[in-house]
C-alpha atoms as one frame of an Amber mdcrd trajectory, in Angstrom:
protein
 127.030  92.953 196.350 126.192  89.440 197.462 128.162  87.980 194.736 130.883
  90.729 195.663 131.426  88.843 199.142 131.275  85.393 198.039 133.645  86.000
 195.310 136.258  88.099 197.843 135.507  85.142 200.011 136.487  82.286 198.080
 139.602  84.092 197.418 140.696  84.579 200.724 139.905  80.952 201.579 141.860
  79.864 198.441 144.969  81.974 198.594 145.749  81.381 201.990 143.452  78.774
 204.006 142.658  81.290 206.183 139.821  84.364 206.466 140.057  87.236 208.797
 137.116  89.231 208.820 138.712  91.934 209.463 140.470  91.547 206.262 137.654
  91.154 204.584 136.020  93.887 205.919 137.849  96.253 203.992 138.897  94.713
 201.023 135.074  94.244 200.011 133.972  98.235 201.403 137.023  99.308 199.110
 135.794  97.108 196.024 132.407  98.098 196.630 132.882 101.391 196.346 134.773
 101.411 193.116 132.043  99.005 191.395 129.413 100.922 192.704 130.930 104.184
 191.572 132.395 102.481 187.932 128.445 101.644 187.829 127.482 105.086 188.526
 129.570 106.883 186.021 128.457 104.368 183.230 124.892 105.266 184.018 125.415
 108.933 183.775 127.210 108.544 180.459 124.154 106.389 179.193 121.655 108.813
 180.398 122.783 111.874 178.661 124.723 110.136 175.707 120.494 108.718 175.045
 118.639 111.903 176.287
């Protein structure tokens, strides 16, 4: 997740010189949800793929 926000934030900064938090805000709770939840599916598919 830390990676998540410096990625999003060097992004911002380099699209448009500018960084609005509140922006950011929801740009990384929307892209942390869907990696979190891409992550959660994979896991499930591992465990009973394996088990």
């Amino acid at each position: 997740m830390c990676l998540l926000s410096l990625i999003i934030t060097f992004v911002f900064l380099k699209r448009s010189q500018s960084f609005s938090y509140r922006r950011f805000g929801k740009f990384f709770w929307r892209s942390g949800f869907i990696l979190t939840f891409i992550f959660y599916i994979i896991v499930l598919i591992l465990i009973f793929t394996i088990a």
